[in-house]
mmCIF file of the C-alpha atoms, coordinates in Angstrom:
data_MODEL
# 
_entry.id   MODEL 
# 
loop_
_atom_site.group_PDB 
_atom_site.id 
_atom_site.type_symbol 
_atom_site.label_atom_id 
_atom_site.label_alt_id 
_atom_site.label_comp_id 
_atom_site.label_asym_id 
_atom_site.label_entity_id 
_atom_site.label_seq_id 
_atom_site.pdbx_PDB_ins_code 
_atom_site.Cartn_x 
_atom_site.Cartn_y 
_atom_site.Cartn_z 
_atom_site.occupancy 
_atom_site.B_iso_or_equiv 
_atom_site.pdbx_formal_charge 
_atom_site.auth_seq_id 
_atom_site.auth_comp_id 
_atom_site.auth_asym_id 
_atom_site.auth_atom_id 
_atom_site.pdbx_PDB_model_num 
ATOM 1   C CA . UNK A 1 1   ? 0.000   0.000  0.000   1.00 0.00 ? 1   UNK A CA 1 
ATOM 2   C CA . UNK A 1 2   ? 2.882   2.341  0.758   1.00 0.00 ? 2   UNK A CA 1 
ATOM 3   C CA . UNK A 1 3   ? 4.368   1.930  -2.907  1.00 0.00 ? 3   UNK A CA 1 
ATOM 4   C CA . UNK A 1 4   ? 0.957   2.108  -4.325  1.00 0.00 ? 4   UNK A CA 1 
ATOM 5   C CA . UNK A 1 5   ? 0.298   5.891  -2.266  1.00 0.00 ? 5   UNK A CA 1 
ATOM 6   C CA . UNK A 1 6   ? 3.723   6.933  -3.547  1.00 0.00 ? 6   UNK A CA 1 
ATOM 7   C CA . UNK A 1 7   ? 3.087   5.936  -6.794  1.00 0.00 ? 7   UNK A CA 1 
ATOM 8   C CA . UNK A 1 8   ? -0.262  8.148  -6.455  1.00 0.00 ? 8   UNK A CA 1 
ATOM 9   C CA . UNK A 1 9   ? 1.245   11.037 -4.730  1.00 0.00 ? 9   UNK A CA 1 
ATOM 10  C CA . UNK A 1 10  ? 4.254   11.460 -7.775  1.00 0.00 ? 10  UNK A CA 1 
ATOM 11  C CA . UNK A 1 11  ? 1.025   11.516 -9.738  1.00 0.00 ? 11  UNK A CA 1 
ATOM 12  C CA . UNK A 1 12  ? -0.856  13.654 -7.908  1.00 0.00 ? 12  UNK A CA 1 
ATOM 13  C CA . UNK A 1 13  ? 2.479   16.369 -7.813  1.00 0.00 ? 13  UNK A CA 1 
ATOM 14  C CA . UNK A 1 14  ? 2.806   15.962 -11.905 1.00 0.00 ? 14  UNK A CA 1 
ATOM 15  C CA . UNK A 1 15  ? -0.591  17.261 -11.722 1.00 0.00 ? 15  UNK A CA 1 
ATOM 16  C CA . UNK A 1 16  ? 0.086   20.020 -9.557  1.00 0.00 ? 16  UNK A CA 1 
ATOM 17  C CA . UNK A 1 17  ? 2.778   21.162 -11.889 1.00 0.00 ? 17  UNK A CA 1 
ATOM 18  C CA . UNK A 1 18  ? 1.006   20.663 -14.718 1.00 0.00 ? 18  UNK A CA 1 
ATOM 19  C CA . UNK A 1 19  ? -1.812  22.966 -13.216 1.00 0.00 ? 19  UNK A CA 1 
ATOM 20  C CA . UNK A 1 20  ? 0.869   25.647 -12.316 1.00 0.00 ? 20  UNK A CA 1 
ATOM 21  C CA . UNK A 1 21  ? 2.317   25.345 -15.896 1.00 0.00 ? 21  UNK A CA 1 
ATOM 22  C CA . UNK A 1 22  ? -1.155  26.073 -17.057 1.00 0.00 ? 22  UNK A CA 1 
ATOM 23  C CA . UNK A 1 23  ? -2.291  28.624 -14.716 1.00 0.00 ? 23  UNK A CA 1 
ATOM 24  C CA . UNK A 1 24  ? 0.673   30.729 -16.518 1.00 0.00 ? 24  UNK A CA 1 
ATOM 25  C CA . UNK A 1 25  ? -0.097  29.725 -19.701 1.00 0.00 ? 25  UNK A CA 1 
ATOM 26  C CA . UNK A 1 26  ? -3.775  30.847 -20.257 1.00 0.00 ? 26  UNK A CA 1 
ATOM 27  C CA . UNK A 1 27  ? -2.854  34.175 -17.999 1.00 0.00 ? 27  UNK A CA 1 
ATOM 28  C CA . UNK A 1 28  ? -0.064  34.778 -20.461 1.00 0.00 ? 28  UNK A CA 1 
ATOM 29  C CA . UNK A 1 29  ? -2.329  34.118 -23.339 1.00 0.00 ? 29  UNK A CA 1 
ATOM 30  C CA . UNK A 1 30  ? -5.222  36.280 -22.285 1.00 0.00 ? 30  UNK A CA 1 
ATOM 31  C CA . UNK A 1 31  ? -2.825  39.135 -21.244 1.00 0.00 ? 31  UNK A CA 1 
ATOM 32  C CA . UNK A 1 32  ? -1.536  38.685 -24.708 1.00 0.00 ? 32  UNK A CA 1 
ATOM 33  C CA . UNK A 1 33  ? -4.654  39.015 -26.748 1.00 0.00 ? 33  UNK A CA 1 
ATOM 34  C CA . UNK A 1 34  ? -5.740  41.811 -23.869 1.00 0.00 ? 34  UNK A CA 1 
ATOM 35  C CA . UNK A 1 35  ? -9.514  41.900 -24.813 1.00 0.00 ? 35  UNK A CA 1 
ATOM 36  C CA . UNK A 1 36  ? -12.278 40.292 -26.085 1.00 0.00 ? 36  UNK A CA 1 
ATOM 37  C CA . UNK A 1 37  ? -14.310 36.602 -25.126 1.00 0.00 ? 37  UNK A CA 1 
ATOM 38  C CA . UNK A 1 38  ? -11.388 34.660 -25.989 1.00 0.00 ? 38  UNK A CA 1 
ATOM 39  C CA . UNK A 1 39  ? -9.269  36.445 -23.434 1.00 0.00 ? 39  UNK A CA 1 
ATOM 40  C CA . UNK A 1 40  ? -12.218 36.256 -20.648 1.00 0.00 ? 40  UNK A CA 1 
ATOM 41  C CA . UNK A 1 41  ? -12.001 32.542 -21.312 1.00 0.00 ? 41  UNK A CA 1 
ATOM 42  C CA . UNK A 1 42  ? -8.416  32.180 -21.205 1.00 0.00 ? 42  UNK A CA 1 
ATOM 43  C CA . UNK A 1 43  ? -8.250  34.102 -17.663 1.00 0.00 ? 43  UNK A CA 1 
ATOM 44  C CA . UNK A 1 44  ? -11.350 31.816 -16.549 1.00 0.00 ? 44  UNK A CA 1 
ATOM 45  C CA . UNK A 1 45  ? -9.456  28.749 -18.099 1.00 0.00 ? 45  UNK A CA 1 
ATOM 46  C CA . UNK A 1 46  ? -6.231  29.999 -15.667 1.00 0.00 ? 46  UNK A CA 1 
ATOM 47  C CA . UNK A 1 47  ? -8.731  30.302 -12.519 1.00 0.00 ? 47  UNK A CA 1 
ATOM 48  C CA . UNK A 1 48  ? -10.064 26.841 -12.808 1.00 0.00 ? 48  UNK A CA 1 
ATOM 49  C CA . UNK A 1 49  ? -6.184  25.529 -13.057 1.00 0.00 ? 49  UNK A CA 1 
ATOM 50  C CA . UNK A 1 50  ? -5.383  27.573 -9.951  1.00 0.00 ? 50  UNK A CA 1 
ATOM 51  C CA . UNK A 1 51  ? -9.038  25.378 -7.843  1.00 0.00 ? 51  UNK A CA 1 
ATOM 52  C CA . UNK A 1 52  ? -7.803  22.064 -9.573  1.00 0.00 ? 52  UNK A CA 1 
ATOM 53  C CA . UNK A 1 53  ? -4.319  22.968 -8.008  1.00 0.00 ? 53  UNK A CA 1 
ATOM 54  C CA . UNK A 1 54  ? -5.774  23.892 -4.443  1.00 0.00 ? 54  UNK A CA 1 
ATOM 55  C CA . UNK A 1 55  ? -7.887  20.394 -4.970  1.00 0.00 ? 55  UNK A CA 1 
ATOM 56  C CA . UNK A 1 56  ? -4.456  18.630 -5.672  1.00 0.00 ? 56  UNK A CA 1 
ATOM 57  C CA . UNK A 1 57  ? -2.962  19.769 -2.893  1.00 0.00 ? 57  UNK A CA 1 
ATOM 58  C CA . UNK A 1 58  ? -5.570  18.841 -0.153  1.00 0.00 ? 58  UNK A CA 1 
ATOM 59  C CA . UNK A 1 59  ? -5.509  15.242 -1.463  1.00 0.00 ? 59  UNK A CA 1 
ATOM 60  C CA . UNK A 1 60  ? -1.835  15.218 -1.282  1.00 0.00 ? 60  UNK A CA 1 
ATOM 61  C CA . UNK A 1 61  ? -1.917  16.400 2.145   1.00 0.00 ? 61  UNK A CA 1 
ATOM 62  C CA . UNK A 1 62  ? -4.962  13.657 2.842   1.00 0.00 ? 62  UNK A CA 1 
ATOM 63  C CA . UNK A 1 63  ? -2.362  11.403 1.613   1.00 0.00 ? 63  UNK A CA 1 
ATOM 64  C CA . UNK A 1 64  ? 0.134   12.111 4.083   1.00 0.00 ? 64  UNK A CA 1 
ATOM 65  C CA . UNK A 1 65  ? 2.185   13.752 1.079   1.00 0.00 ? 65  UNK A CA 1 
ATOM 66  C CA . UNK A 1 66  ? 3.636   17.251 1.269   1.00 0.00 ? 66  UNK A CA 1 
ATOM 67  C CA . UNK A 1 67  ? 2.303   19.301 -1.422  1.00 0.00 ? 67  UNK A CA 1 
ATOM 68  C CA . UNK A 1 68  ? 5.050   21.776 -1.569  1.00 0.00 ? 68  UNK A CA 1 
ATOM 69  C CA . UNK A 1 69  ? 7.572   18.909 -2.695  1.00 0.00 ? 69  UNK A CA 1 
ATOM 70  C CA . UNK A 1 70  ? 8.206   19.269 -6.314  1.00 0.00 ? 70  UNK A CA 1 
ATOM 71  C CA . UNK A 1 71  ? 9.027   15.560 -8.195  1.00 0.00 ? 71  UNK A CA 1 
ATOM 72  C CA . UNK A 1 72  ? 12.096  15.889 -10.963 1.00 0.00 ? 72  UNK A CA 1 
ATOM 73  C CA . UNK A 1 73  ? 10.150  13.944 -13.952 1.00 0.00 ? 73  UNK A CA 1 
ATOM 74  C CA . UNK A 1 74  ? 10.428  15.480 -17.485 1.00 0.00 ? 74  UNK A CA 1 
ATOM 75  C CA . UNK A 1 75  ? 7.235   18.048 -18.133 1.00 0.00 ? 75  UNK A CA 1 
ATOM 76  C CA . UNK A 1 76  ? 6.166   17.814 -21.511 1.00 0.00 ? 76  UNK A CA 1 
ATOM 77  C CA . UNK A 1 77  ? 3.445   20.420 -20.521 1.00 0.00 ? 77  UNK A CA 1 
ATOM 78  C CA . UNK A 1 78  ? 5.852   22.724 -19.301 1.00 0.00 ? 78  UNK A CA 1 
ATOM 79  C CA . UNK A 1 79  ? 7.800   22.533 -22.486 1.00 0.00 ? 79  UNK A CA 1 
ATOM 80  C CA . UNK A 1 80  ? 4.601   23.207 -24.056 1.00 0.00 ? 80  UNK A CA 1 
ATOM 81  C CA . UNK A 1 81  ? 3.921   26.555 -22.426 1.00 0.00 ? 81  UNK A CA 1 
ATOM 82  C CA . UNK A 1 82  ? 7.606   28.071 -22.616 1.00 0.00 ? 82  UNK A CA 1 
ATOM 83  C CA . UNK A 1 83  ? 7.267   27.223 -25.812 1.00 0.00 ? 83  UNK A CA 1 
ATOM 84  C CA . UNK A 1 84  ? 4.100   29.058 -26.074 1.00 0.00 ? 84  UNK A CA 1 
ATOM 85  C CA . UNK A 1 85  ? 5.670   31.989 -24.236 1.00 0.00 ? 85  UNK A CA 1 
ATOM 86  C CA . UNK A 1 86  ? 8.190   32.681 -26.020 1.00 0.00 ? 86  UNK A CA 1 
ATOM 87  C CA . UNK A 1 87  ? 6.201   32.358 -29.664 1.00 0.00 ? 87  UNK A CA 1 
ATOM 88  C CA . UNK A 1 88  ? 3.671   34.798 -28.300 1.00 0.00 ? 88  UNK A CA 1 
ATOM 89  C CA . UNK A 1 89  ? 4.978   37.929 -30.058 1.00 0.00 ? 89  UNK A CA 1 
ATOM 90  C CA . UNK A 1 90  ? 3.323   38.248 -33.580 1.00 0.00 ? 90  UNK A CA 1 
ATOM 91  C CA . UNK A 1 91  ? 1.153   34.984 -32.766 1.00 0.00 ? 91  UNK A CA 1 
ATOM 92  C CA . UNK A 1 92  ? -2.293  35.329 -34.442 1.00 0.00 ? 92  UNK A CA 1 
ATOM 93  C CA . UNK A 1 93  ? -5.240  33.944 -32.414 1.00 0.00 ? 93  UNK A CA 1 
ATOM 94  C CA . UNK A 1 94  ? -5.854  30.881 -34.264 1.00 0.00 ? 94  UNK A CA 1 
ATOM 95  C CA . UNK A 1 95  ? -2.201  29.774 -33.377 1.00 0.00 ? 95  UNK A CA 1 
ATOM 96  C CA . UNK A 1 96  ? -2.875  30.683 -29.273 1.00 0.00 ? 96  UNK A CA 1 
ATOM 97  C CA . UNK A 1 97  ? -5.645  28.809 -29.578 1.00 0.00 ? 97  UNK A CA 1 
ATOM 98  C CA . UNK A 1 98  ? -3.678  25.746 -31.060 1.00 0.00 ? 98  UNK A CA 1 
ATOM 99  C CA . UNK A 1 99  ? -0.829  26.078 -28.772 1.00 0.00 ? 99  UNK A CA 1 
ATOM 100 C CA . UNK A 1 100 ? -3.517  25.718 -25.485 1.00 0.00 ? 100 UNK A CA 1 
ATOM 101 C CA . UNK A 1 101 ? -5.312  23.025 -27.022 1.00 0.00 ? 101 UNK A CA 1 
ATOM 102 C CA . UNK A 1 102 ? -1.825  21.196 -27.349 1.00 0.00 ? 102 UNK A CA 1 
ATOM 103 C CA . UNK A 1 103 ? -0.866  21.944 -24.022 1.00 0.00 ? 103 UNK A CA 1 
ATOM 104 C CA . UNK A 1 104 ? -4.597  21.110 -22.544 1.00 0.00 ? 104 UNK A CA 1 
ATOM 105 C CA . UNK A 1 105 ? -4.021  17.325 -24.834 1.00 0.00 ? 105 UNK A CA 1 
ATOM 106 C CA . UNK A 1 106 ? -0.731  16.365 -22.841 1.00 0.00 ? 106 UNK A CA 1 
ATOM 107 C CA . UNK A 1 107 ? -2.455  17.779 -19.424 1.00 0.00 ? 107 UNK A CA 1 
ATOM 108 C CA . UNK A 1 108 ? -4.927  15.335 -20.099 1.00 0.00 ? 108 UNK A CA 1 
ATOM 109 C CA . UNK A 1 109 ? -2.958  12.709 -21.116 1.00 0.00 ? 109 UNK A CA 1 
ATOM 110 C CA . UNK A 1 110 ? -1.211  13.124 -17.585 1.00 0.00 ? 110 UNK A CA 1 
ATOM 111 C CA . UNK A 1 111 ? -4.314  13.155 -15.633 1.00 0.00 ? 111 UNK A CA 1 
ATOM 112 C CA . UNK A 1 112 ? -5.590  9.922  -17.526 1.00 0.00 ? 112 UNK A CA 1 
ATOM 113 C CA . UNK A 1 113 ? -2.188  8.090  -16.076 1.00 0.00 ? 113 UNK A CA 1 
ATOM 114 C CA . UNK A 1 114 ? -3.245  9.205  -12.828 1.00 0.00 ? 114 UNK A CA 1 
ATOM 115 C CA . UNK A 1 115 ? -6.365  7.643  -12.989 1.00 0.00 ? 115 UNK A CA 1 
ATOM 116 C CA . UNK A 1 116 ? -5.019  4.667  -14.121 1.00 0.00 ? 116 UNK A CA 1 
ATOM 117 C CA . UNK A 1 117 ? -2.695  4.790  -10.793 1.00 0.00 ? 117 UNK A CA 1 
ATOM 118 C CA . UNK A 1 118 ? -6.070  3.519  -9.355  1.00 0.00 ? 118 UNK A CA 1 
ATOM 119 C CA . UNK A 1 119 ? -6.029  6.666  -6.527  1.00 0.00 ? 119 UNK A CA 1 
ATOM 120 C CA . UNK A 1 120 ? -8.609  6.340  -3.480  1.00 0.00 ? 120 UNK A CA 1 
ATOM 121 C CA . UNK A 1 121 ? -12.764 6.899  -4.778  1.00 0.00 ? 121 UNK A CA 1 
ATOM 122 C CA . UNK A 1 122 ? -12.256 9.896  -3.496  1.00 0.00 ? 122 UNK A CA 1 
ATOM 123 C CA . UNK A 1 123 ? -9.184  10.915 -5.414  1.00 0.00 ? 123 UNK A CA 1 
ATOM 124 C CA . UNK A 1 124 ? -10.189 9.448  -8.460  1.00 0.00 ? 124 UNK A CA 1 
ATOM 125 C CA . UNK A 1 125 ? -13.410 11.460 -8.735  1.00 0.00 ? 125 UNK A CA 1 
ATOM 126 C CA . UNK A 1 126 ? -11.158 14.990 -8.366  1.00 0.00 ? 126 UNK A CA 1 
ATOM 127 C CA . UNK A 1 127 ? -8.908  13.818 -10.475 1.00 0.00 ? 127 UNK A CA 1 
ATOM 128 C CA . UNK A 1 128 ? -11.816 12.506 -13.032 1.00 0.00 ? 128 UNK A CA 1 
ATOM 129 C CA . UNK A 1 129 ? -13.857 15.595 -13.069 1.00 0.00 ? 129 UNK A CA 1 
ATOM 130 C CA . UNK A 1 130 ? -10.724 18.171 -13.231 1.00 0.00 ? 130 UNK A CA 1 
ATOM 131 C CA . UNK A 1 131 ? -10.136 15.641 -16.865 1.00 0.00 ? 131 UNK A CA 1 
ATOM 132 C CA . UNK A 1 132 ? -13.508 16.244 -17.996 1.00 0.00 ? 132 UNK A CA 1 
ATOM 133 C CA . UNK A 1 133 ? -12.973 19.907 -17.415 1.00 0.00 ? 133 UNK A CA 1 
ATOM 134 C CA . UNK A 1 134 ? -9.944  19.929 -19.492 1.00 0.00 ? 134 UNK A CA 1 
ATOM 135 C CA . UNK A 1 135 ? -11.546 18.097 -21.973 1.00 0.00 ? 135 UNK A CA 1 
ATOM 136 C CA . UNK A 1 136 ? -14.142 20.662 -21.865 1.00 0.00 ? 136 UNK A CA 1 
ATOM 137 C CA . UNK A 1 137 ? -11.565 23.213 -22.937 1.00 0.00 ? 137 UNK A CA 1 
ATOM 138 C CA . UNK A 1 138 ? -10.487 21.620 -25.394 1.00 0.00 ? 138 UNK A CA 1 
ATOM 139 C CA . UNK A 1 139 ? -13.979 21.541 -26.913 1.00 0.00 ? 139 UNK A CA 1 
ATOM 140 C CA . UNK A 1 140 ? -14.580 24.906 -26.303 1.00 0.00 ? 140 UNK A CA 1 
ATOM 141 C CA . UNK A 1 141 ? -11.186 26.384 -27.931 1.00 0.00 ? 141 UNK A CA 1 
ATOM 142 C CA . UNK A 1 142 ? -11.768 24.350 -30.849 1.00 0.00 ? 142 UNK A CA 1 
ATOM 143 C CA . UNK A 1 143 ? -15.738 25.984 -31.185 1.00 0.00 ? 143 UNK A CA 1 
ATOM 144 C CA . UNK A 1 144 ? -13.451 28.976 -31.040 1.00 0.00 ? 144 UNK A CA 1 
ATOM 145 C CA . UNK A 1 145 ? -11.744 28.010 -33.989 1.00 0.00 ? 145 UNK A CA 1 
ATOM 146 C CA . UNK A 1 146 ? -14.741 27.326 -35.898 1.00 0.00 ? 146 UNK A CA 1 
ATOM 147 C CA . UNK A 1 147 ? -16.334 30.048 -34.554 1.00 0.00 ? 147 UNK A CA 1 
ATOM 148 C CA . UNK A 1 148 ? -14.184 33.073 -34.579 1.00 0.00 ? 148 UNK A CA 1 
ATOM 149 C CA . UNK A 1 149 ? -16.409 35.944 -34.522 1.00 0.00 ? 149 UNK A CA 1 
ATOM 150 C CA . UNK A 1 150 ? -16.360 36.374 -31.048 1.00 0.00 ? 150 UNK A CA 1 
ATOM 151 C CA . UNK A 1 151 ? -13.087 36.974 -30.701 1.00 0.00 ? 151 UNK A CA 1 
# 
């Protein structure tokens, strides 16, 4: 049981970072294209990473974890973002929009190894609902795409 809660806590941290990574990302994004729906969005998208994060890090604490301990694994998402960052000047919106969408398919890929980490019910159903969520996103930045008027 001890292997299987570490196992769930290094998880649990990925998603932590993954959360802060994105947190950044949509703020930088909205503060990019400064006005408009898709900017609302993108700042609402970065307030619902910062609640899954605060989420994270009472289960990690319910776990006996520490949340402010930070795992060395390789963050694709991360690389994602600074890549994102630093391509921000003379981006047009259809290419922010890609570049979160990206980002938002690896954060989901991470949370669906978490849930197959088999976490506590309880766990499972944060960590399940924060996926929808994400998924969500994606759905809606791509009805952004299609739908660009309301930019």
């Amino acid at each position: 049981m001890h292997n299987q809660n570490n196992e769930i806590l290094k998880h649990l941290h990925e998603l932590l970072q993954t959360n802060e990574d994105s947190i950044k990302g949509y703020k930088d994004a909205a503060d990019h294209l400064k006005e408009g729906e898709l900017s609302t969005i993108f700042y609402r998208f970065s307030q619902q990473r910062a609640l899954f994060k605060e989420e994270l890090k009472k289960c990690i604490r319910e776990l006996g974890g520490d949340e402010s301990e930070h795992t060395d694994f390789s963050h694709e998402v991360h690389r994602l973002w600074m890549d994102f960052k630093s391509g921000l000047n003379g981006s047009d919106t259809e290419k922010i929009i890609e570049d979160c969408k990206k980002a938002d398919k690896q954060a989901a890929g991470s949370y669906e190894k978490a849930l197959k980490a088999d976490p506590p019910a309880y766990v499972k159903e944060i960590i399940a609902n924060q996926h929808r969520m994400i998924k969500g996103a994606e759905v809606q930045l791509d009805e952004f795409k299609k739908h660009p008027e309301g930019r």
